[in-house]
C-alpha positions in Angstrom: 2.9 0.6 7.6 2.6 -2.8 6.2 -0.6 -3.7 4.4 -1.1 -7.2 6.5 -0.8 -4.8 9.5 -3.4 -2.5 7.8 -5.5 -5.5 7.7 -5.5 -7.0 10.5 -5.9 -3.8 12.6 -9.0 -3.2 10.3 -9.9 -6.8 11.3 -9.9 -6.7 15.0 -12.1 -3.1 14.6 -14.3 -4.3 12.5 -14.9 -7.7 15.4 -15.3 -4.9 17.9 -17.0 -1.9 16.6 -18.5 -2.7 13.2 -17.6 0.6 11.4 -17.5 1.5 7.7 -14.5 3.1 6.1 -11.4 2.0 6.9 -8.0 2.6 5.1 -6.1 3.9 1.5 -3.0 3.2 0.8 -0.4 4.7 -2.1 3.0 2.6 -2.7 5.2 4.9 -5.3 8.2 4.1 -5.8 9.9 7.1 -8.0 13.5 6.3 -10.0 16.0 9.1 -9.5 19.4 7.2 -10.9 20.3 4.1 -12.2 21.1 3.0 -8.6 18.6 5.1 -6.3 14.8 6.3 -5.8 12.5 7.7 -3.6 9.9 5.5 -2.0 6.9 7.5 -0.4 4.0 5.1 1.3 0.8 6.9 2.5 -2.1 5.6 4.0 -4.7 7.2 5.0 -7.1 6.1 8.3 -11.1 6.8 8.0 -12.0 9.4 10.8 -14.1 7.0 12.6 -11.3 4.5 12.5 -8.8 6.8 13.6 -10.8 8.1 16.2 -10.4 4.8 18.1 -7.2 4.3 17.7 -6.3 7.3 19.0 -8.7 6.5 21.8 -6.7 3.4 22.4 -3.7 4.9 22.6 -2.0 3.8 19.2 -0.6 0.9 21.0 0.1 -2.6 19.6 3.0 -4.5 17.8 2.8 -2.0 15.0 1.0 1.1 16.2 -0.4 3.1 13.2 2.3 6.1 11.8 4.8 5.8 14.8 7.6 3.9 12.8 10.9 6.1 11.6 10.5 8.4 8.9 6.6 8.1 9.1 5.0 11.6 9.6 1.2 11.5 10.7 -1.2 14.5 9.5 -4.4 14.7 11.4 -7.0 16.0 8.8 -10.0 18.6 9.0 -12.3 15.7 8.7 -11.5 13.4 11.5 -9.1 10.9 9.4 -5.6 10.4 9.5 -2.6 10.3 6.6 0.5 8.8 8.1 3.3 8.9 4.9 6.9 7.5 5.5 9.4 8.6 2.8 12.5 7.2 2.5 15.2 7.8 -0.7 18.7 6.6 -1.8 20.1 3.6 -3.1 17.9 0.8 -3.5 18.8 -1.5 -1.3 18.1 1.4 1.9 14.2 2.2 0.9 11.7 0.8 3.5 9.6 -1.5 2.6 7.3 -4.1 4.3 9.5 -7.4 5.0 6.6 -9.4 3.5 6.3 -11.3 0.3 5.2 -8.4 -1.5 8.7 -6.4 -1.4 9.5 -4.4 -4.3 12.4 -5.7 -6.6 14.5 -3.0 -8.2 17.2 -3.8 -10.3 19.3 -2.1 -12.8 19.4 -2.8 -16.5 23.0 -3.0 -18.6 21.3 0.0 -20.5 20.9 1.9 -17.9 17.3 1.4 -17.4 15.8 0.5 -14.1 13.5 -2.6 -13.5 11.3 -2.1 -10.5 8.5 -5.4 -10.3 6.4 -6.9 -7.0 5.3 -10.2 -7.0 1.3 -10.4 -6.5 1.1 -14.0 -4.9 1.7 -13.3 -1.4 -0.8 -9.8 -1.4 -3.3 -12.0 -2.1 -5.4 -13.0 0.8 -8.6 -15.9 1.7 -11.2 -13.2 3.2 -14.0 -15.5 4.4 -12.1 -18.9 4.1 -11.8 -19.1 7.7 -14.1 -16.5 9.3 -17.6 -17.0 10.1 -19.7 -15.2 7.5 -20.9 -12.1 10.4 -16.8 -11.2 10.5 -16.6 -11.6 6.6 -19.7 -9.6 6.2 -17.7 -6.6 8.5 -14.3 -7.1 7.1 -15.9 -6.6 3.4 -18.2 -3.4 4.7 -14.8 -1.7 6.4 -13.2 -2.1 2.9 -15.8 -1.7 0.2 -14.5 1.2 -1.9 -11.1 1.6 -0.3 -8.1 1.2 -2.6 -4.3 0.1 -2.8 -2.6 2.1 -5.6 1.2 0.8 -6.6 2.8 3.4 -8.4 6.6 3.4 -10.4 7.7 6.7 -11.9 10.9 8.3 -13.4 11.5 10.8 -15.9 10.2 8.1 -19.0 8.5 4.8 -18.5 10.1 2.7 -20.9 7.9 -0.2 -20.5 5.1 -1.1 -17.8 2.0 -4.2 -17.8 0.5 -1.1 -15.8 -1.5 1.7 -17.0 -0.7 5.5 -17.6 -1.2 7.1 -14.3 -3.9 10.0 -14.6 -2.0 12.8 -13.3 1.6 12.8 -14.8 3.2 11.1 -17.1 6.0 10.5 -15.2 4.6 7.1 -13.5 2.0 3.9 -14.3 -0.1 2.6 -11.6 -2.5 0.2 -10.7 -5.1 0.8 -8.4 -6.5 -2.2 -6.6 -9.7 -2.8 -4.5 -8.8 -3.9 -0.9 -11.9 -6.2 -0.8 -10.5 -8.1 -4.2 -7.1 -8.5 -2.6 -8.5 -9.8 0.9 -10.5 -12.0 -1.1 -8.3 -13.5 -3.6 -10.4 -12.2 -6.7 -8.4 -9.5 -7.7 -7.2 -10.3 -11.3 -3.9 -9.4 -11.2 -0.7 -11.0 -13.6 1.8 -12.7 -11.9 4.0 -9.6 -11.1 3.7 -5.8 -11.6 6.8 -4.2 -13.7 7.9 -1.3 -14.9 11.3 -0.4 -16.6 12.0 3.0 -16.1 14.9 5.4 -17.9 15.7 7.8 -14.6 
């Protein structure tokens, strides 16, 4: 699911219904070759949001976790994890057609490159909305989180930092709010180069 989709259905809820807790989302991107990787993108719906959209019927120009290759899990506590794998050479992952895209390339050495651009996630919460809707958009996505991570078997070199739980990948996690907003203090583009 693409995170302006994310948005924008968290936008229109928020108009309608006013609700806390919206949406996490995990990008990783894991190197397996000098010329493939595994892509995995899960987000994961708050119950109360979920609730509705089930209610709705999911419908829409991007219903949530109804895309190929996405597999929804409907948890014990009401929310909903929707995570859409897809692996092989680069140019076949999924990703969202927006500005954002991952670019992977291969290095002479061997190495693999993957960077995203951080211009276009960047976003004008509040420039154009009255401040009520700002006020909802920014209580659906206080605490709520976009993680980008890159793995293979050694980073090589990263302007991210050591994820927590392997060693095998860097990540950034970013708060959704900052990113709607435009505040997030991010460099230009994320990198890593990766040995697979």
């Amino acid at each position: 699911m693409k995170f302006t989709t994310l948005a924008k259905m968290a936008g229109a809820l928020a108009l309608t219904l006013g609700l806390a807790g919206c949406i996490d989302m995990t990008n990783d991107i894991y190197v397996t070759s000098p010329t493939t990787a595994k892509a995995t993108i899960t987000s994961t719906m708050s119950a109360d949001i979920y609730a509705m959209v089930k209610a709705g019927g999911n419908q829409g120009d991007d219903p949530f976790c109804k895309g190929e290759g996405e597999t929804l899990t409907e948890n014990e506590d009401g929310s909903g994890t929707c995570v859409a794998i897809s692996e092989g050479d680069f140019a076949d992952l999924k990703f969202d057609d927006g500005g954002s895209k991952p670019v992977i390339t291969t290095n002479d050495d061997g190495t693999v490159r993957i960077a995203i651009g951080t211009k276009d996630m960047m976003g004008d919460l509040g420039a154009d909305d009255d401040p009520e809707t700002a006020a909802m958009l920014k209580q659906m996505f206080e605490g709520h989180y976009l993680t980008i991570r890159f793995g293979g078997a050694e980073i090589v070199e990263s302007n991210m930092d050591a994820a927590p739980d392997s060693d095998a990948y860097v990540e950034i996690k970013i708060p959704f709010l900052s990113l709607m907003d435009g505040s997030a203090d991010l460099p230009e583009e994320l990198y890593a180069v990766i040995q697979p």
